[in-house]
C-alpha positions, -999 to 999 in steps of 0.1 A, spaced: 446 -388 -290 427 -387 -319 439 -407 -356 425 -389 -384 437 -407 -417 433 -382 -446 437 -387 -483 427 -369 -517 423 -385 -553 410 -373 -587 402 -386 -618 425 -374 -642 448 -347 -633 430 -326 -636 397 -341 -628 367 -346 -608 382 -347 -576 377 -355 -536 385 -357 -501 384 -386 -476 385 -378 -440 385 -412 -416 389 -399 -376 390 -422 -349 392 -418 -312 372 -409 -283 355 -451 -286 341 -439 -323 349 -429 -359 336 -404 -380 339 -407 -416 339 -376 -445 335 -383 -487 340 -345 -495 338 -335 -531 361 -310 -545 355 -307 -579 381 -300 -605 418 -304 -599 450 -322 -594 453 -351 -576 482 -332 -553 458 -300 -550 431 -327 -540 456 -343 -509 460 -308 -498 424 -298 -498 420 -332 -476 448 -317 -448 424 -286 -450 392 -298 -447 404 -321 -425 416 -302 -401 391 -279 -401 366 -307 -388 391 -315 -359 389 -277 -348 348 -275 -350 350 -307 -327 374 -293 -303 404 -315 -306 429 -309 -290 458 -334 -296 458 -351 -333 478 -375 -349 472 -372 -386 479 -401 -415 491 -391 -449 498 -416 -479 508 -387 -497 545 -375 -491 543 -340 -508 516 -332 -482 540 -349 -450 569 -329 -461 552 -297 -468 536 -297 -431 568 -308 -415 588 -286 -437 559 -256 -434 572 -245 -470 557 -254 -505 574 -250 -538 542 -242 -561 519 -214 -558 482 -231 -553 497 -258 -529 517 -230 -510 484 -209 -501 464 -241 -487 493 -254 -467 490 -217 -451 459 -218 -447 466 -254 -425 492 -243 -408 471 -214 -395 451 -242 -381 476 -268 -370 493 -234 -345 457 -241 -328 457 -274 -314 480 -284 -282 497 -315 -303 498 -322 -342 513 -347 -354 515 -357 -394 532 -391 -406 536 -405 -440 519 -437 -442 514 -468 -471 486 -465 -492 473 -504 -481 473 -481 -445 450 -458 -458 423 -478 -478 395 -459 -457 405 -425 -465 410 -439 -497 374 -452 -506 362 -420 -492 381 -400 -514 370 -419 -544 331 -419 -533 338 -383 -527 343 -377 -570 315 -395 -574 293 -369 -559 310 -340 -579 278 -345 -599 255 -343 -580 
C-alpha cells in the first residue's frame, strides 16, 4: 500500500499559495513542493488532494492510503459532497479519480503528523515567484 501525506498552505487567505505531496511505499518516497498561486488556504488543501492524486494515477497505484491534516478535505472525500462552489468542482474532479484506483483510503491526521507535507507546502509558496 502506498502513504501519500498531502497538505496545502497559503500565505494570507488569500495568498501565495502551495501544495505538498510526501508518498511513501514501494522501499522509497517521492516528495512534491507544487506552487499554486493565489488563494485560500482551504482551496490550497483541495488543490493538494488533486494534484495529489493525480501523481498516484500517472504512477499506477493501485491501492492508496492518503493523510489529511485538514478535516474539511477528510469529510468532503468521505462525505463526496462540498458546501461551497470552488471546493465543490475540485472535490469532483478527485473523486473522478479516487473511482480509479482498486482501494482509497483518506484519514484525518495531526498536523505534528504531517510536518513533511507541511514543509513542502510552504517551500511550494515560495516558488510562486519564480
Amino acid at each position: 500500500m502506498i502513504e501519500v501525506y498531502i497538505d496545502g498552505a497559503s500565505a494570507g487567505d488569500p495568498g501565495p499559495s502551495g501544495a505538498g505531496i510526501f508518498i511513501k511505499g514501494h522501499g522509497g518516497a517521492e516528495q512534491y513542493s507544487i506552487p499554486l498561486g493565489t488563494m485560500s488556504n482551504h482551496e490550497a488543501e483541495f488543490h493538494a488532494l488533486l494534484h495529489a492524486l493525480k501523481i498516484c494515477r500517472k504512477q499506477n497505484y493501485q491501492i492508496v492510503s492518503f493523510r489529511t491534516d485538514s478535516q474539511a478535505v477528510e469529510h468532503a472525500v468521505e462525505k463526496r459532497f462540498a458546501k461551497k462552489e470552488p471546493y465543490r468542482q475540485l472535490l469532483e474532479q478527485s473523486l473522478k479519480l479516487v473511482d480509479e484506483f482498486d482501494l482509497f483510503f483518506i484519514k484525518w491526521i495531526p498536523s505534528k503528523q504531517n510536518k513533511v507535507a507541511d514543509e513542502l507546502s510552504r517551500k511550494a509558496i515560495l516558488k510562486n515567484g519564480e
